[in-house]
N, C-alpha and C positions, 0 to 999 in steps of 0.2 A: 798416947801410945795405943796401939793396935791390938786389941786381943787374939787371942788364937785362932777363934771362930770366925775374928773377923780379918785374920789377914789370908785364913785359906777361903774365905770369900774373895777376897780379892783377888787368890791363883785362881780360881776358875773362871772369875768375869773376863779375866786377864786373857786377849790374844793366843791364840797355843803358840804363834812364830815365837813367844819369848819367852815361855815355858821349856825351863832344858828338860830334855830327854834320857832319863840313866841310861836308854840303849844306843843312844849315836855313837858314832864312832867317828876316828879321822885317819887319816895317811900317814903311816909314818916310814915306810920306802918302798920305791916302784924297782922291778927289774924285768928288764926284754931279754928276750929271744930267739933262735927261728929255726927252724923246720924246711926240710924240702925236700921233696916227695917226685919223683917223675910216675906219668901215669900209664898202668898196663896197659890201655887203649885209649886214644883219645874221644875226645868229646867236642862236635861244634854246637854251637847256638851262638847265636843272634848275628849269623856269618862270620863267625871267628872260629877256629881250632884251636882247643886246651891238650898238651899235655902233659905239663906239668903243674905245682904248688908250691907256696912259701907257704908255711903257717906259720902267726906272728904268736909269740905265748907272751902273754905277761903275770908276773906274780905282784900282788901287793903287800905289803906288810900292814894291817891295822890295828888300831887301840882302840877300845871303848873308855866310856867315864869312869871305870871303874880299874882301866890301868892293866887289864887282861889284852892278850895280844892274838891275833890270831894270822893265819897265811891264805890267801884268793888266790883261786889259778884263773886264769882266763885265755882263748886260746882260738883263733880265726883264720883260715885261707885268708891271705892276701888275694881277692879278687878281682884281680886289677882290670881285667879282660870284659867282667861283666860290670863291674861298678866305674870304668872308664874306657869304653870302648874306641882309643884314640888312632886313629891310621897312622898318622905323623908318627907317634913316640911310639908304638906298638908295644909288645909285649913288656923287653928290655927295660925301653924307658919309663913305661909308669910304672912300675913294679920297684926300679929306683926312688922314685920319689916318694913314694908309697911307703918305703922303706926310712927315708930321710923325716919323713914325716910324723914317723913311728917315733925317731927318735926325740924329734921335737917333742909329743904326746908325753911320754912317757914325762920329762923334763917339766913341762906346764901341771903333768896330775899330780906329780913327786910335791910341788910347792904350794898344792890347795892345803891349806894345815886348820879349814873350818869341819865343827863335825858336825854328824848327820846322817840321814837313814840315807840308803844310796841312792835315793828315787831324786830327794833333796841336793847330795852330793852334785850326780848329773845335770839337774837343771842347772849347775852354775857351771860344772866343769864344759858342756855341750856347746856353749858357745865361743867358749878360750879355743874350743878344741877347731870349731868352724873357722875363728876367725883367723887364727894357725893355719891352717891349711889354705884358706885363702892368700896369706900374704905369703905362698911358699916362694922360691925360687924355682919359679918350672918354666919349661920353652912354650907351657898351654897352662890356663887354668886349671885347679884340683875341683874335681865336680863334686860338690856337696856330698853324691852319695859316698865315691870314693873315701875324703874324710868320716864318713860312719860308718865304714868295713874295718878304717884302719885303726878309728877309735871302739870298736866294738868287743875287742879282748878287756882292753882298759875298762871298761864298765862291767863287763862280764866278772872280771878280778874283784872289783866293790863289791858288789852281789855277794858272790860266794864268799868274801870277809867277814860280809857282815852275819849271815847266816851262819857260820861257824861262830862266829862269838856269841852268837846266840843260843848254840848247840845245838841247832835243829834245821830242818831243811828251810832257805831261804822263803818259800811259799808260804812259809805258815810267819812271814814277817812284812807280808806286806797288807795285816789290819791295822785300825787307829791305834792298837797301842805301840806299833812301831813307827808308823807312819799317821802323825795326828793330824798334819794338816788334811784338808780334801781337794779332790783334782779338780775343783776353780784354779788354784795357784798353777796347775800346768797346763791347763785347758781351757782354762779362761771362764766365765760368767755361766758360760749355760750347764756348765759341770758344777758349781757350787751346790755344796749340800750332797756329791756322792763320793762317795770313796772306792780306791781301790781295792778295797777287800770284795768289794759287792762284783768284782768282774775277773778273777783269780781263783780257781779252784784250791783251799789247802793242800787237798791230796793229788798225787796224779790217776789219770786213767789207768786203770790196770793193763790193757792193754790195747793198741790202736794197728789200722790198717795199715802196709807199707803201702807207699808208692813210689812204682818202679818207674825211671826213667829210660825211656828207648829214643837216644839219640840220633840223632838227624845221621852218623856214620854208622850207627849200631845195625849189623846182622839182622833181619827180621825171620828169614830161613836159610836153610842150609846153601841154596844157591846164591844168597847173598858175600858169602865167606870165601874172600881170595885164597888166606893162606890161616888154619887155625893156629891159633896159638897155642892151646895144648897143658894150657898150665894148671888144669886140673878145676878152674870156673865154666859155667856157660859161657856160651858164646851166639847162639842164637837166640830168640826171645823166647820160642817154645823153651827153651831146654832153662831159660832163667825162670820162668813160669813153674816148672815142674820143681827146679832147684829149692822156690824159696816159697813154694804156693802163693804166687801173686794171686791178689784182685784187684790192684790197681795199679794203671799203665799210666805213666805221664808220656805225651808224646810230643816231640821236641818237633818245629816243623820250621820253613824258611822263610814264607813272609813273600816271594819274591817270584812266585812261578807258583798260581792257583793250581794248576790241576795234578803238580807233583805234592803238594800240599793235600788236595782230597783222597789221592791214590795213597799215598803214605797213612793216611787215616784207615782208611779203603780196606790196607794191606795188613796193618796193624789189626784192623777189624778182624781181620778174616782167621790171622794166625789165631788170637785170642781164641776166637768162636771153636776153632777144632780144638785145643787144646783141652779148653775149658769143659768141653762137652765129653772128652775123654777121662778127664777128671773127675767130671758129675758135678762142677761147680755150676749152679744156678744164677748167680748174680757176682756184676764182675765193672769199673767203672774207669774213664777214662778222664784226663784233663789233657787240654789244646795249650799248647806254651809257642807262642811266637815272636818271643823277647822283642816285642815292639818293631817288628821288621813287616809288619804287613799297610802297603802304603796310605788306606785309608781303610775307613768301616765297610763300604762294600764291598769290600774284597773276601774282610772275615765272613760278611751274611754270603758271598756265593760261595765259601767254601762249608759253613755250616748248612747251608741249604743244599747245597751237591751231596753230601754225606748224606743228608736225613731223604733226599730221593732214593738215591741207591742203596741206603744202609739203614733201613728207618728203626732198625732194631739199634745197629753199630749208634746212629745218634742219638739214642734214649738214653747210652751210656756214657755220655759228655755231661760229666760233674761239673765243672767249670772251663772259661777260659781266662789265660792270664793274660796280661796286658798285650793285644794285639797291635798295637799302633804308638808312636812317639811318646817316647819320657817324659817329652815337653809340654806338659799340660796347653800351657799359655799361651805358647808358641803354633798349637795347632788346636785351638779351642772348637777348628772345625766338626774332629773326631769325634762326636758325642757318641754314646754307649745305648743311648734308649733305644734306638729297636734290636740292637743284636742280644741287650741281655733281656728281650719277654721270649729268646730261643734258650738263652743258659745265663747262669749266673755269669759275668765280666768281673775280672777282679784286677786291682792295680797292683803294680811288682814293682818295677825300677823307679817308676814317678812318687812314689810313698817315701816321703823324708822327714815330713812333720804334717802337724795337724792341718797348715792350709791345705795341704797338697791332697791331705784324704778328702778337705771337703770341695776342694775344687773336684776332684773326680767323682763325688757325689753327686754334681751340678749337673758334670757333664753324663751320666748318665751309668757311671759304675755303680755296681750294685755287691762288690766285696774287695776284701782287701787282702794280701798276701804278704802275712807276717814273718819278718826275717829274722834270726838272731843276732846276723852279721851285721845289724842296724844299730845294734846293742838295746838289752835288756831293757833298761827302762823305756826305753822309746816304743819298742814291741808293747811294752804292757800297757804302755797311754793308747797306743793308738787302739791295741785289741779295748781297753775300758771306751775310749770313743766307735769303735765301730758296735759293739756290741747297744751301745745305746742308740746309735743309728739304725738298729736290725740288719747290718750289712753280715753279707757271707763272710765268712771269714775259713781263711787256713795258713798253714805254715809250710814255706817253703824254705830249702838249703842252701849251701851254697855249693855241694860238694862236700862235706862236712866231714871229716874221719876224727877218731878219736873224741877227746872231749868236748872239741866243737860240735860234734853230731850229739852227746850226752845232754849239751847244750840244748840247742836247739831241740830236740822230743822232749826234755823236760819243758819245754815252752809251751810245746802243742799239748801237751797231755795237760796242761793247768790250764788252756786257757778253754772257758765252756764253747761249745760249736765246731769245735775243728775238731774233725769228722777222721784222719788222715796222717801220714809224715813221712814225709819226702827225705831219703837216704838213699845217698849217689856215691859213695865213697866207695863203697863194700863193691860197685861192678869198677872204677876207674883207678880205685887208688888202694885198693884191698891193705896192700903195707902199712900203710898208717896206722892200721884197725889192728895191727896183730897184739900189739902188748895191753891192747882193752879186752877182746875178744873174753878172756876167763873171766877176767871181774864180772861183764853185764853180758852176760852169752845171751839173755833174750833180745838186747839191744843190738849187740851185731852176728849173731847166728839166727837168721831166720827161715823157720821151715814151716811155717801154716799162714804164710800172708801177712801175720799180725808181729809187730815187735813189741815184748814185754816191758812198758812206762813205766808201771809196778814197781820197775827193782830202782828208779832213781828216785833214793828217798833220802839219801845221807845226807850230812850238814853240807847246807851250802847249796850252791847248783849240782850235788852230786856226784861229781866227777873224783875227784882225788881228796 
Protein backbone atom coordinates (compact mmCIF):
# COMPACT_ATOMS: atom_id res chain seq x y z
CA UNK A 1 0.00 0.00 0.00
CA UNK A 2 0.95 3.49 -0.97
CA UNK A 3 1.77 6.11 1.67
CA UNK A 4 0.56 9.50 1.50
CA UNK A 5 3.87 11.06 0.49
CA UNK A 6 4.14 8.55 -1.85
CA UNK A 7 0.89 8.51 -3.82
CA UNK A 8 1.04 12.41 -4.07
CA UNK A 9 4.40 11.64 -5.76
CA UNK A 10 2.70 9.86 -7.83
CA UNK A 11 -0.11 12.87 -8.74
CA UNK A 12 2.63 14.89 -9.83
CA UNK A 13 4.99 12.51 -11.86
CA UNK A 14 1.61 11.64 -13.24
CA UNK A 15 0.65 13.35 -16.78
CA UNK A 16 -1.53 16.59 -15.97
CA UNK A 17 -4.11 15.21 -19.19
CA UNK A 18 -5.23 12.80 -16.26
CA UNK A 19 -5.01 14.97 -13.35
CA UNK A 20 -8.80 16.37 -12.89
CA UNK A 21 -9.14 19.90 -12.61
CA UNK A 22 -11.68 21.29 -9.63
CA UNK A 23 -12.28 24.27 -12.27
CA UNK A 24 -13.39 22.50 -15.56
CA UNK A 25 -16.39 22.60 -16.35
CA UNK A 26 -19.07 20.88 -19.03
CA UNK A 27 -22.30 21.70 -21.07
CA UNK A 28 -25.30 21.30 -19.69
CA UNK A 29 -27.76 23.44 -22.47
CA UNK A 30 -27.09 25.32 -25.48
CA UNK A 31 -29.76 27.96 -26.87
CA UNK A 32 -29.85 30.05 -30.23
CA UNK A 33 -30.96 32.99 -31.51
CA UNK A 34 -31.02 35.92 -33.87
CA UNK A 35 -30.90 39.40 -34.39
CA UNK A 36 -31.37 41.60 -37.50
CA UNK A 37 -30.37 44.85 -38.01
CA UNK A 38 -30.61 46.83 -41.49
CA UNK A 39 -27.86 49.15 -41.99
CA UNK A 40 -28.14 53.33 -41.88
CA UNK A 41 -25.55 53.17 -44.86
CA UNK A 42 -24.22 50.65 -46.63
CA UNK A 43 -20.92 49.42 -46.69
CA UNK A 44 -18.90 47.63 -49.79
CA UNK A 45 -15.64 45.66 -49.64
CA UNK A 46 -14.18 43.11 -51.34
CA UNK A 47 -16.78 44.24 -54.38
CA UNK A 48 -19.91 43.35 -52.53
CA UNK A 49 -22.40 45.89 -50.93
CA UNK A 50 -23.71 45.26 -47.08
CA UNK A 51 -26.62 46.57 -45.85
CA UNK A 52 -27.83 44.62 -43.65
CA UNK A 53 -27.02 41.88 -40.37
CA UNK A 54 -28.06 38.70 -38.77
CA UNK A 55 -26.51 38.39 -35.47
CA UNK A 56 -26.35 34.85 -34.19
CA UNK A 57 -26.44 35.01 -30.02
CA UNK A 58 -26.04 31.74 -28.25
CA UNK A 59 -26.29 31.16 -24.57
CA UNK A 60 -24.72 28.29 -22.81
CA UNK A 61 -25.76 26.67 -19.57
CA UNK A 62 -22.41 25.29 -17.58
CA UNK A 63 -21.45 23.16 -14.46
CA UNK A 64 -18.24 22.97 -12.84
CA UNK A 65 -17.03 19.97 -10.55
CA UNK A 66 -18.28 21.29 -7.90
CA UNK A 67 -21.94 21.41 -9.10
CA UNK A 68 -22.32 25.50 -9.37
CA UNK A 69 -23.87 26.68 -12.61
CA UNK A 70 -23.38 29.49 -14.38
CA UNK A 71 -24.99 31.26 -17.96
CA UNK A 72 -22.22 32.35 -21.43
CA UNK A 73 -23.60 34.72 -23.69
CA UNK A 74 -21.98 34.66 -27.02
CA UNK A 75 -22.95 36.84 -29.90
CA UNK A 76 -21.58 37.31 -33.79
CA UNK A 77 -22.78 39.02 -37.33
CA UNK A 78 -23.44 36.26 -39.41
CA UNK A 79 -20.85 37.37 -42.12
CA UNK A 80 -21.75 35.61 -44.83
CA UNK A 81 -20.80 38.20 -47.51
CA UNK A 82 -17.12 38.40 -46.20
CA UNK A 83 -16.60 34.88 -44.86
CA UNK A 84 -18.33 33.37 -48.14
CA UNK A 85 -18.19 35.70 -50.90
CA UNK A 86 -20.34 33.32 -53.30
CA UNK A 87 -21.88 34.92 -56.81
CA UNK A 88 -24.18 31.83 -57.38
CA UNK A 89 -25.93 31.73 -53.84
CA UNK A 90 -25.36 35.51 -53.04
CA UNK A 91 -26.39 37.09 -50.02
CA UNK A 92 -29.96 35.09 -49.46
CA UNK A 93 -28.50 31.81 -49.94
CA UNK A 94 -25.44 31.64 -47.78
CA UNK A 95 -26.86 33.50 -44.92
CA UNK A 96 -29.51 30.35 -45.16
CA UNK A 97 -27.23 27.79 -44.71
CA UNK A 98 -25.22 29.70 -42.48
CA UNK A 99 -28.18 29.73 -40.44
CA UNK A 100 -29.14 25.80 -41.06
CA UNK A 101 -25.71 25.46 -39.85
CA UNK A 102 -26.16 27.27 -36.64
CA UNK A 103 -28.60 24.97 -35.87
CA UNK A 104 -26.68 21.95 -36.50
CA UNK A 105 -23.71 23.68 -33.98
CA UNK A 106 -25.71 24.31 -31.57
CA UNK A 107 -27.15 20.36 -31.53
CA UNK A 108 -23.22 18.86 -31.86
CA UNK A 109 -22.03 21.55 -28.61
CA UNK A 110 -25.46 20.77 -26.58
CA UNK A 111 -24.00 16.73 -26.61
CA UNK A 112 -20.07 17.35 -25.91
CA UNK A 113 -20.96 16.30 -22.06
CA UNK A 114 -16.73 16.11 -21.40
CA UNK A 115 -15.24 18.76 -19.16
CA UNK A 116 -12.77 21.21 -19.41
CA UNK A 117 -11.26 24.58 -19.54
CA UNK A 118 -12.65 26.09 -22.88
CA UNK A 119 -9.34 26.25 -24.63
CA UNK A 120 -9.48 22.13 -24.14
CA UNK A 121 -13.48 22.15 -24.74
CA UNK A 122 -12.68 23.77 -28.49
CA UNK A 123 -9.98 21.71 -29.41
CA UNK A 124 -12.37 18.83 -29.54
CA UNK A 125 -15.62 20.64 -30.26
CA UNK A 126 -13.58 22.57 -33.54
CA UNK A 127 -13.39 19.81 -35.59
CA UNK A 128 -17.22 18.21 -35.13
CA UNK A 129 -17.93 21.68 -35.90
CA UNK A 130 -15.55 21.79 -39.34
CA UNK A 131 -16.52 18.42 -40.19
CA UNK A 132 -20.42 19.58 -39.86
CA UNK A 133 -20.19 22.22 -41.90
CA UNK A 134 -18.55 20.28 -44.51
CA UNK A 135 -21.04 17.59 -44.81
CA UNK A 136 -23.76 20.45 -44.99
CA UNK A 137 -26.52 20.16 -47.61
CA UNK A 138 -25.46 23.29 -49.75
CA UNK A 139 -25.67 23.85 -53.73
CA UNK A 140 -21.50 24.99 -52.93
CA UNK A 141 -19.27 23.97 -50.37
CA UNK A 142 -19.31 25.79 -46.70
CA UNK A 143 -15.63 27.46 -46.67
CA UNK A 144 -14.01 26.67 -43.72
CA UNK A 145 -13.96 30.31 -42.77
CA UNK A 146 -17.64 30.56 -42.97
CA UNK A 147 -17.93 27.61 -40.46
CA UNK A 148 -15.77 29.70 -37.75
CA UNK A 149 -17.98 32.87 -37.98
CA UNK A 150 -20.76 30.60 -37.47
CA UNK A 151 -19.27 28.69 -34.74
CA UNK A 152 -17.73 31.70 -33.17
CA UNK A 153 -20.74 32.67 -30.71
CA UNK A 154 -20.56 28.92 -29.64
CA UNK A 155 -17.16 29.30 -28.28
CA UNK A 156 -17.42 32.75 -27.27
CA UNK A 157 -20.66 31.39 -24.90
CA UNK A 158 -17.61 28.60 -23.27
CA UNK A 159 -15.53 31.41 -22.49
CA UNK A 160 -17.74 33.66 -20.85
CA UNK A 161 -19.21 30.25 -18.76
CA UNK A 162 -16.40 29.57 -17.61
CA UNK A 163 -15.16 32.88 -16.48
CA UNK A 164 -18.24 33.36 -14.54
CA UNK A 165 -17.97 30.19 -12.56
CA UNK A 166 -14.83 31.34 -11.76
CA UNK A 167 -16.17 34.85 -10.71
CA UNK A 168 -13.66 36.86 -12.43
CA UNK A 169 -12.93 38.03 -15.84
CA UNK A 170 -12.16 35.08 -18.27
CA UNK A 171 -8.43 36.56 -18.84
CA UNK A 172 -7.15 36.01 -15.65
CA UNK A 173 -8.22 32.12 -16.39
CA UNK A 174 -6.29 31.45 -18.94
CA UNK A 175 -2.64 30.43 -16.52
CA UNK A 176 -1.60 26.88 -15.57
CA UNK A 177 -3.84 26.74 -12.94
CA UNK A 178 -6.79 26.89 -15.16
CA UNK A 179 -5.34 25.65 -18.12
CA UNK A 180 -2.30 22.98 -17.03
CA UNK A 181 -1.65 21.64 -20.08
CA UNK A 182 0.93 23.89 -22.43
CA UNK A 183 0.24 24.87 -26.18
CA UNK A 184 2.51 21.71 -27.72
CA UNK A 185 -1.09 20.04 -27.36
CA UNK A 186 -2.61 22.80 -29.75
CA UNK A 187 0.38 23.92 -31.50
CA UNK A 188 2.18 21.11 -31.81
CA UNK A 189 6.07 20.48 -30.84
CA UNK A 190 7.70 23.69 -31.22
CA UNK A 191 5.21 25.22 -28.54
CA UNK A 192 6.05 22.57 -25.80
CA UNK A 193 7.09 23.93 -22.79
CA UNK A 194 5.14 27.51 -23.27
CA UNK A 195 1.91 28.33 -22.07
CA UNK A 196 -0.79 30.53 -22.65
CA UNK A 197 -0.53 32.80 -19.78
CA UNK A 198 3.01 34.03 -21.03
CA UNK A 199 0.97 35.70 -24.31
CA UNK A 200 -2.40 37.11 -22.60
CA UNK A 201 -2.46 40.08 -20.73
CA UNK A 202 -4.57 39.51 -17.11
CA UNK A 203 -5.61 43.00 -17.44
CA UNK A 204 -6.96 44.98 -20.16
CA UNK A 205 -5.46 48.04 -21.69
CA UNK A 206 -6.97 50.94 -20.22
CA UNK A 207 -7.52 52.38 -23.17
CA UNK A 208 -6.62 51.91 -27.14
CA UNK A 209 -6.83 54.00 -30.47
CA UNK A 210 -10.15 53.54 -32.58
CA UNK A 211 -9.93 52.84 -35.90
CA UNK A 212 -12.27 54.38 -38.14
CA UNK A 213 -13.34 52.70 -41.36
CA UNK A 214 -13.85 54.92 -44.51
CA UNK A 215 -15.66 52.75 -46.86
CA UNK A 216 -15.17 52.37 -50.41
CA UNK A 217 -19.15 54.19 -50.61
CA UNK A 218 -18.23 56.39 -47.60
CA UNK A 219 -18.49 60.45 -48.23
CA UNK A 220 -14.93 61.59 -48.09
CA UNK A 221 -16.27 65.55 -48.54
CA UNK A 222 -19.12 67.41 -48.61
CA UNK A 223 -19.23 67.09 -52.67
CA UNK A 224 -19.17 63.61 -52.25
CA UNK A 225 -22.84 63.47 -50.69
CA UNK A 226 -25.88 62.93 -53.14
CA UNK A 227 -28.53 63.19 -50.63
CA UNK A 228 -27.60 63.57 -46.53
CA UNK A 229 -29.32 61.77 -44.32
CA UNK A 230 -29.69 63.95 -41.63
CA UNK A 231 -29.93 61.68 -38.68
CA UNK A 232 -28.14 63.58 -36.46
CA UNK A 233 -24.24 61.33 -37.30
CA UNK A 234 -21.58 62.43 -39.65
CA UNK A 235 -21.57 61.94 -42.72
CA UNK A 236 -18.51 63.01 -44.23
CA UNK A 237 -15.03 61.89 -43.02
CA UNK A 238 -14.09 65.42 -41.76
CA UNK A 239 -17.06 65.74 -39.76
CA UNK A 240 -16.58 61.80 -38.31
CA UNK A 241 -13.02 63.02 -37.50
CA UNK A 242 -14.14 65.92 -35.52
CA UNK A 243 -17.24 63.68 -34.15
CA UNK A 244 -15.08 61.08 -32.57
CA UNK A 245 -11.35 62.69 -32.53
CA UNK A 246 -10.02 60.07 -34.84
CA UNK A 247 -6.34 59.03 -35.48
CA UNK A 248 -6.87 56.32 -37.14
CA UNK A 249 -8.32 55.82 -40.82
CA UNK A 250 -8.87 52.25 -42.10
CA UNK A 251 -9.25 52.78 -45.69
CA UNK A 252 -11.33 50.34 -47.59
CA UNK A 253 -10.13 50.25 -51.31
CA UNK A 254 -11.11 47.98 -54.67
CA UNK A 255 -8.35 45.84 -55.69
CA UNK A 256 -9.27 46.36 -59.35
CA UNK A 257 -8.48 49.89 -60.94
CA UNK A 258 -4.88 51.16 -59.37
CA UNK A 259 -5.13 54.51 -59.87
CA UNK A 260 -8.84 54.88 -58.17
CA UNK A 261 -6.98 52.92 -55.59
CA UNK A 262 -3.97 55.59 -54.99
CA UNK A 263 -6.46 58.75 -55.53
CA UNK A 264 -8.75 57.28 -52.96
CA UNK A 265 -5.65 57.15 -50.66
CA UNK A 266 -4.61 60.44 -52.22
CA UNK A 267 -7.98 61.92 -51.17
CA UNK A 268 -8.38 60.35 -47.76
CA UNK A 269 -4.80 61.85 -47.39
CA UNK A 270 -5.59 65.16 -48.08
CA UNK A 271 -9.08 65.30 -45.96
CA UNK A 272 -7.12 63.85 -43.04
CA UNK A 273 -4.08 66.49 -43.28
CA UNK A 274 -6.62 69.72 -43.21
CA UNK A 275 -8.57 68.35 -40.64
CA UNK A 276 -6.11 67.31 -38.41
CA UNK A 277 -4.01 70.29 -38.84
CA UNK A 278 -7.17 72.30 -37.57
CA UNK A 279 -7.35 70.20 -34.70
CA UNK A 280 -3.57 70.47 -33.77
CA UNK A 281 -3.27 66.73 -33.97
CA UNK A 282 0.38 65.98 -34.73
CA UNK A 283 0.36 62.24 -35.41
CA UNK A 284 -2.48 60.52 -37.12
CA UNK A 285 -2.25 56.63 -39.01
CA UNK A 286 -3.67 54.87 -41.73
CA UNK A 287 -4.33 50.97 -42.68
CA UNK A 288 -4.79 49.66 -46.64
CA UNK A 289 -7.74 46.89 -46.66
CA UNK A 290 -8.20 45.31 -50.09
CA UNK A 291 -9.98 42.23 -48.86
CA UNK A 292 -7.77 40.31 -51.21
CA UNK A 293 -9.15 41.93 -54.50
CA UNK A 294 -5.87 43.21 -55.72
CA UNK A 295 -4.70 40.80 -58.61
CA UNK A 296 -1.23 40.15 -57.74
CA UNK A 297 1.79 41.84 -55.58
CA UNK A 298 2.67 44.28 -58.07
CA UNK A 299 -0.20 45.87 -58.22
CA UNK A 300 -0.10 46.57 -54.16
CA UNK A 301 3.99 47.95 -54.63
CA UNK A 302 2.58 50.36 -57.63
CA UNK A 303 -0.14 51.54 -55.48
CA UNK A 304 2.20 51.83 -52.42
CA UNK A 305 4.82 53.41 -54.31
CA UNK A 306 2.43 56.04 -56.17
CA UNK A 307 1.21 57.19 -52.69
CA UNK A 308 4.78 57.54 -51.17
CA UNK A 309 5.77 59.68 -54.59
CA UNK A 310 3.11 61.91 -54.28
CA UNK A 311 2.26 61.72 -50.55
CA UNK A 312 5.58 60.81 -49.10
CA UNK A 313 4.23 62.24 -45.88
CA UNK A 314 0.42 60.63 -46.47
CA UNK A 315 2.76 57.09 -46.93
CA UNK A 316 4.69 57.41 -43.59
CA UNK A 317 1.31 56.92 -42.22
CA UNK A 318 0.44 53.47 -43.61
CA UNK A 319 0.41 51.26 -40.35
CA UNK A 320 -0.22 48.33 -42.17
CA UNK A 321 -1.66 46.55 -44.97
CA UNK A 322 -4.24 43.74 -44.80
CA UNK A 323 -4.36 40.90 -47.01
CA UNK A 324 -4.00 42.32 -50.57
CA UNK A 325 -4.33 39.29 -52.78
CA UNK A 326 -6.24 35.62 -52.78
CA UNK A 327 -7.37 33.80 -49.58
CA UNK A 328 -5.80 30.94 -51.31
CA UNK A 329 -2.61 30.62 -50.03
CA UNK A 330 -1.90 27.43 -52.01
CA UNK A 331 -3.63 28.20 -54.76
CA UNK A 332 -1.48 31.16 -55.58
CA UNK A 333 1.67 30.46 -53.74
CA UNK A 334 2.87 33.03 -56.53
CA UNK A 335 1.73 36.08 -54.37
CA UNK A 336 4.66 36.27 -51.98
CA UNK A 337 4.77 39.33 -49.56
CA UNK A 338 8.75 39.93 -49.35
CA UNK A 339 9.19 42.93 -51.02
CA UNK A 340 5.98 44.74 -50.35
CA UNK A 341 6.11 44.20 -46.58
CA UNK A 342 10.27 45.89 -46.38
CA UNK A 343 7.55 49.07 -47.55
CA UNK A 344 4.82 48.22 -44.56
CA UNK A 345 4.02 45.52 -42.40
CA UNK A 346 1.50 42.82 -44.79
CA UNK A 347 -0.91 41.20 -42.53
CA UNK A 348 -3.12 38.09 -43.30
CA UNK A 349 -7.12 38.38 -42.75
CA UNK A 350 -9.35 35.99 -44.62
CA UNK A 351 -6.47 33.19 -45.27
CA UNK A 352 -5.91 32.98 -41.22
CA UNK A 353 -8.03 29.64 -40.17
CA UNK A 354 -5.43 27.74 -38.30
CA UNK A 355 -1.94 27.33 -37.56
CA UNK A 356 -0.87 25.96 -41.20
CA UNK A 357 -2.29 28.78 -42.84
CA UNK A 358 -0.46 31.54 -40.42
CA UNK A 359 2.79 29.59 -41.25
CA UNK A 360 2.24 29.17 -44.65
CA UNK A 361 1.83 33.07 -44.95
CA UNK A 362 4.96 33.30 -42.98
CA UNK A 363 6.76 31.42 -45.99
CA UNK A 364 5.16 33.40 -48.30
CA UNK A 365 6.49 36.49 -47.12
CA UNK A 366 3.60 38.08 -44.47
CA UNK A 367 4.89 39.68 -41.76
CA UNK A 368 1.42 39.94 -39.46
CA UNK A 369 -1.50 38.75 -38.75
CA UNK A 370 -5.07 40.06 -38.25
CA UNK A 371 -6.80 38.69 -35.40
CA UNK A 372 -10.61 38.05 -35.49
CA UNK A 373 -13.14 37.35 -32.90
CA UNK A 374 -15.50 36.07 -35.33
CA UNK A 375 -12.98 33.17 -35.64
CA UNK A 376 -13.79 32.35 -32.12
CA UNK A 377 -11.77 32.94 -29.02
CA UNK A 378 -9.63 30.20 -28.63
CA UNK A 379 -8.52 30.20 -31.98
CA UNK A 380 -7.72 34.13 -31.74
CA UNK A 381 -5.53 33.39 -28.62
CA UNK A 382 -3.51 30.34 -30.22
CA UNK A 383 -2.77 32.10 -33.10
CA UNK A 384 -1.97 35.64 -31.27
CA UNK A 385 0.31 32.92 -28.64
CA UNK A 386 1.99 31.67 -32.13
CA UNK A 387 2.42 34.95 -33.87
CA UNK A 388 3.69 36.70 -31.06
CA UNK A 389 6.41 33.92 -30.72
CA UNK A 390 6.95 34.50 -34.48
CA UNK A 391 7.48 38.48 -33.83
CA UNK A 392 4.89 38.84 -36.29
CA UNK A 393 2.72 42.22 -36.23
CA UNK A 394 -0.11 41.70 -35.04
CA UNK A 395 -3.76 43.59 -34.65
CA UNK A 396 -7.34 42.97 -34.32
CA UNK A 397 -9.80 43.45 -36.77
CA UNK A 398 -14.05 43.41 -36.73
CA UNK A 399 -16.50 42.31 -38.29
CA UNK A 400 -18.92 45.10 -37.99
CA UNK A 401 -19.40 44.19 -34.66
CA UNK A 402 -22.32 46.07 -32.48
CA UNK A 403 -23.14 45.25 -29.09
CA UNK A 404 -21.55 42.41 -27.28
CA UNK A 405 -19.80 41.21 -30.19
CA UNK A 406 -17.82 44.45 -30.45
CA UNK A 407 -17.31 44.09 -26.20
CA UNK A 408 -16.07 40.96 -27.57
CA UNK A 409 -13.82 41.54 -29.73
CA UNK A 410 -11.79 45.03 -27.74
CA UNK A 411 -11.73 42.91 -24.97
CA UNK A 412 -9.51 40.72 -27.39
CA UNK A 413 -7.38 43.42 -28.47
CA UNK A 414 -6.78 45.17 -25.30
CA UNK A 415 -5.36 41.51 -23.63
CA UNK A 416 -3.65 40.57 -26.43
CA UNK A 417 0.41 42.49 -26.01
CA UNK A 418 1.23 44.45 -29.57
CA UNK A 419 -2.02 45.38 -30.80
CA UNK A 420 -1.44 48.77 -30.94
CA UNK A 421 -5.49 49.64 -32.31
CA UNK A 422 -9.43 48.36 -32.57
CA UNK A 423 -11.34 48.43 -35.23
CA UNK A 424 -15.27 49.42 -34.53
CA UNK A 425 -17.62 49.67 -37.72
CA UNK A 426 -20.95 49.28 -36.05
CA UNK A 427 -21.36 52.68 -34.43
CA UNK A 428 -21.01 54.49 -38.45
CA UNK A 429 -23.38 51.36 -40.28
CA UNK A 430 -25.44 49.84 -37.82
CA UNK A 431 -25.58 52.48 -34.83
CA UNK A 432 -29.01 50.49 -33.60
CA UNK A 433 -27.50 47.78 -32.45
CA UNK A 434 -25.19 49.80 -29.98
CA UNK A 435 -28.20 51.63 -28.38
CA UNK A 436 -29.20 49.38 -25.41
CA UNK A 437 -25.00 49.03 -24.54
CA UNK A 438 -24.38 52.52 -25.04
CA UNK A 439 -25.02 53.29 -20.94
CA UNK A 440 -23.39 50.21 -19.50
CA UNK A 441 -19.81 50.83 -21.42
CA UNK A 442 -20.24 54.53 -22.72
CA UNK A 443 -16.31 54.54 -23.26
CA UNK A 444 -16.78 51.51 -25.43
CA UNK A 445 -19.42 52.99 -27.74
CA UNK A 446 -19.32 56.89 -27.19
CA UNK A 447 -16.29 57.98 -28.49
CA UNK A 448 -14.90 61.43 -28.42
CA UNK A 449 -10.78 61.63 -28.08
CA UNK A 450 -9.96 58.87 -30.76
CA UNK A 451 -9.44 56.36 -27.96
CA UNK A 452 -12.20 53.81 -26.59
CA UNK A 453 -12.06 53.09 -22.90
CA UNK A 454 -10.83 48.74 -22.65
CA UNK A 455 -10.64 49.69 -18.99
CA UNK A 456 -14.26 49.36 -18.17
CA UNK A 457 -14.39 45.51 -19.71
CA UNK A 458 -13.55 43.89 -16.60
CA UNK A 459 -16.57 41.78 -15.42
CA UNK A 460 -16.90 38.08 -15.22
CA UNK A 461 -16.57 36.50 -18.12
CA UNK A 462 -15.90 38.32 -21.65
CA UNK A 463 -17.65 41.07 -19.97
CA UNK A 464 -20.46 41.82 -21.69
CA UNK A 465 -23.68 40.76 -19.67
Amino acid sequence: MLTRREFQAALLAAPQALITNPLDMRIESVETSEESYTYRTPIKFGGSVVDRVTLLNVRIRARNRAGREAEGFGSMPLGNIWSWPSRRLGYDGTLAVMQRLAARLREITAQMRDYGHPIELNHHLEPAWLRTGAEMDSPEPVPKLAVLVTASPFDAALHDAYGKLCGESVYHCYTRRHLREDLGRYLGPEFRGLHLERFVLRDPKPRMPLYHLVGALDPIFDSDIRKRLNDGLPETLAEWIDYNGLTHLKIKLNGDDLAWDRDRILAVDRCASETMRRRGTRQWFYSLDFNERCPNVDYLLGVLRQVREKSPAGFQRIQYVEQPTHRDLRAHRENVMHEAAKLRPVVIDESLTDLESLRLAREMGYTGAALKACKGQAQALLMAAAAQQWKMFLCVQDLTCPGASLIHSAGLAAHVPGVAAIEANARQYVPAANKDWEAKFPGIFRIRDGNMRTGEITGPGLGAV
